[in-house]
N, CA, C and O atoms as a GROMACS GRO file, in nm:
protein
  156
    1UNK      N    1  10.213  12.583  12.624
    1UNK     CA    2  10.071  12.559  12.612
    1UNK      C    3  10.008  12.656  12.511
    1UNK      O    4   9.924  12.620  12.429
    2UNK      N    5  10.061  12.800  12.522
    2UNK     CA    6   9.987  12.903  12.448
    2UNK      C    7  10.037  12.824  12.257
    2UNK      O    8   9.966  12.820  12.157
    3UNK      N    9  10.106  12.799  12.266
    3UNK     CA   10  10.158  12.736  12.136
    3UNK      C   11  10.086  12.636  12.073
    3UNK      O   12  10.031  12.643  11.964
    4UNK      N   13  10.090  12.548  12.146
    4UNK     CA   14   9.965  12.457  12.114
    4UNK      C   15   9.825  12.507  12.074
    4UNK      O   16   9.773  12.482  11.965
    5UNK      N   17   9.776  12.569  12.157
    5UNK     CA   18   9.631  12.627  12.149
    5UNK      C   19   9.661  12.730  11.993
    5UNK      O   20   9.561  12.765  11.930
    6UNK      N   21   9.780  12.766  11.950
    6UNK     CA   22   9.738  12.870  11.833
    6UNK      C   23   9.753  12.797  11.731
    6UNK      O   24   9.711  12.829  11.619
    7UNK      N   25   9.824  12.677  11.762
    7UNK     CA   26   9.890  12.619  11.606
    7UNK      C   27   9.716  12.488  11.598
    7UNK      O   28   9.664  12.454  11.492
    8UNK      N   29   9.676  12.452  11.716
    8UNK     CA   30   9.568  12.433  11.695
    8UNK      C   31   9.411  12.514  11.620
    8UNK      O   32   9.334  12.473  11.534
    9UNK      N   33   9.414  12.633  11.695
    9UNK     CA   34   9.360  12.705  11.627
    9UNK      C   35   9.333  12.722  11.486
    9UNK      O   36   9.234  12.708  11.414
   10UNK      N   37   9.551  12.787  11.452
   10UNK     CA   38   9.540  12.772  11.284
   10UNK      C   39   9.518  12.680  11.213
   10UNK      O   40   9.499  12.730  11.102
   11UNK      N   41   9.503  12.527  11.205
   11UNK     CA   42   9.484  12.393  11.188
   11UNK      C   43   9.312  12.401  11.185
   11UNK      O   44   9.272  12.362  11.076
   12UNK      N   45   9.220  12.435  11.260
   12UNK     CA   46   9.151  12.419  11.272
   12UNK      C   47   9.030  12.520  11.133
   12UNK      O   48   8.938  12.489  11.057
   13UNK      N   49   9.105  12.638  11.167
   13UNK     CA   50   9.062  12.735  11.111
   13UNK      C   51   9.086  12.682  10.956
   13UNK      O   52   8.989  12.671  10.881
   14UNK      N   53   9.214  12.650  10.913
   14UNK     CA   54   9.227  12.592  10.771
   14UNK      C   55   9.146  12.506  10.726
   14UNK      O   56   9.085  12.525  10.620
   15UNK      N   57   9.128  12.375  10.814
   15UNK     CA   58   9.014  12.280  10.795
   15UNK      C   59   8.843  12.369  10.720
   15UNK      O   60   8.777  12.362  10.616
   16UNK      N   61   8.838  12.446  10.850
   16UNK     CA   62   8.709  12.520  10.796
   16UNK      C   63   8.672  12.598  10.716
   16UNK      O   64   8.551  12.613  10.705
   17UNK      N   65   8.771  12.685  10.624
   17UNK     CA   66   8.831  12.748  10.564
   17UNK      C   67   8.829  12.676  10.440
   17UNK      O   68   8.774  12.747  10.356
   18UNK      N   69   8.876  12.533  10.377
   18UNK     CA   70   8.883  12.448  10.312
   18UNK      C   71   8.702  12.383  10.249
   18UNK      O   72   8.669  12.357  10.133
   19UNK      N   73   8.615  12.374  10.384
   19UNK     CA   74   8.509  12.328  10.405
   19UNK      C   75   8.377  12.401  10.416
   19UNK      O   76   8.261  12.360  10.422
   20UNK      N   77   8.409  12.474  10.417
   20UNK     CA   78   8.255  12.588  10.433
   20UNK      C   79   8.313  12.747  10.492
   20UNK      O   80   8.330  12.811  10.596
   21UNK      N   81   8.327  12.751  10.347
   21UNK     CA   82   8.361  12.924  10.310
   21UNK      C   83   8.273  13.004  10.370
   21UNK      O   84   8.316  13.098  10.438
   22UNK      N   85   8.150  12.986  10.357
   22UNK     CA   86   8.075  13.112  10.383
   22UNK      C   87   8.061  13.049  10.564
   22UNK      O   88   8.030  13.160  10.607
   23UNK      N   89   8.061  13.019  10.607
   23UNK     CA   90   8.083  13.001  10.781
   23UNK      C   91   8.188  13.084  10.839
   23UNK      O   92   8.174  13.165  10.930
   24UNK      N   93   8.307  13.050  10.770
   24UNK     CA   94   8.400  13.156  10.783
   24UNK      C   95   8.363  13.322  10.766
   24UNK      O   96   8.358  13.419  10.841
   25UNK      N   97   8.342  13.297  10.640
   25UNK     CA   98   8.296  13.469  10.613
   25UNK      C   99   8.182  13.520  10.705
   25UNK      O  100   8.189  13.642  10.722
   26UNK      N  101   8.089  13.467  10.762
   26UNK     CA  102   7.983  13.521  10.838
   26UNK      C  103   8.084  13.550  11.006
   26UNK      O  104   8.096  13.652  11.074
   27UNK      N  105   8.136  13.419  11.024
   27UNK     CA  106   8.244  13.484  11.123
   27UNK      C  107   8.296  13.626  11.106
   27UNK      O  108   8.258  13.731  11.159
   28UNK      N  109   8.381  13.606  11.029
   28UNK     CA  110   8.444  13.768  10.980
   28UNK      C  111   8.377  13.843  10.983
   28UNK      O  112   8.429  13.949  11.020
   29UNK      N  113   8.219  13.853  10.950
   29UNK     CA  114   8.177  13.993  10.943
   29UNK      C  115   8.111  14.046  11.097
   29UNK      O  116   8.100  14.157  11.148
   30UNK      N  117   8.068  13.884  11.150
   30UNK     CA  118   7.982  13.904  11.264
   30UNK      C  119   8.082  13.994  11.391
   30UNK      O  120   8.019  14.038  11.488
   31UNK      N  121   8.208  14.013  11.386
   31UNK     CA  122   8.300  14.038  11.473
   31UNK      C  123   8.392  13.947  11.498
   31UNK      O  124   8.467  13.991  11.585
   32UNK      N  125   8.436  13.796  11.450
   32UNK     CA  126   8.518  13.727  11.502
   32UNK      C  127   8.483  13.661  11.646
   32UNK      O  128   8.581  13.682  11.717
   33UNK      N  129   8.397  13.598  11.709
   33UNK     CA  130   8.384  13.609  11.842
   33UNK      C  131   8.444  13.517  11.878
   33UNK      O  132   8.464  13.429  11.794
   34UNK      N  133   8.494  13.500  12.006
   34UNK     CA  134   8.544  13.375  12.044
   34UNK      C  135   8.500  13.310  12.197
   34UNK      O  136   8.447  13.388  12.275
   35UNK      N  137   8.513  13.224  12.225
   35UNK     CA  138   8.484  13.181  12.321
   35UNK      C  139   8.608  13.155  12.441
   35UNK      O  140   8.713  13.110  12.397
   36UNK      N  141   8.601  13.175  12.554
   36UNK     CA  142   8.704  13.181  12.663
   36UNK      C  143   8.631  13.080  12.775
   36UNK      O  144   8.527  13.119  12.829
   37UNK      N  145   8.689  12.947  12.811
   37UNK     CA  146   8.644  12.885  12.888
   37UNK      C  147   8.746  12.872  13.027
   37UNK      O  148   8.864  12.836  13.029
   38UNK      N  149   8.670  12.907  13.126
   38UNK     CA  150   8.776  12.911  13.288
   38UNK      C  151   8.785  12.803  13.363
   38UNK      O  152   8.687  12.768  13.429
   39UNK      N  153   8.897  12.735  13.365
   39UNK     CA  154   8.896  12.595  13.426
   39UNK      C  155   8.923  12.629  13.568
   39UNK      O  156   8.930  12.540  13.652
   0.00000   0.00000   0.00000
């Protein structure tokens, strides 16, 4: 499962990365935050 969720991640991140540079970069500077949801 953890595999999935990273190779998703990196997939995802490329997409956005590809698509709106500076979204990314404001990420990066803001701290990276992420979200953790508890099922």
């Amino acid at each position: 499962m953890a595999a999935q969720v990273a190779h998703s991640a990196v997939d995802l991140y490329q997409k956005i990365l590809d698509q709106r540079l500076m979204a990314i970069n404001f990420w990066r500077i803001s701290g990276q935050k992420k979200i953790v949801v508890r099922g």
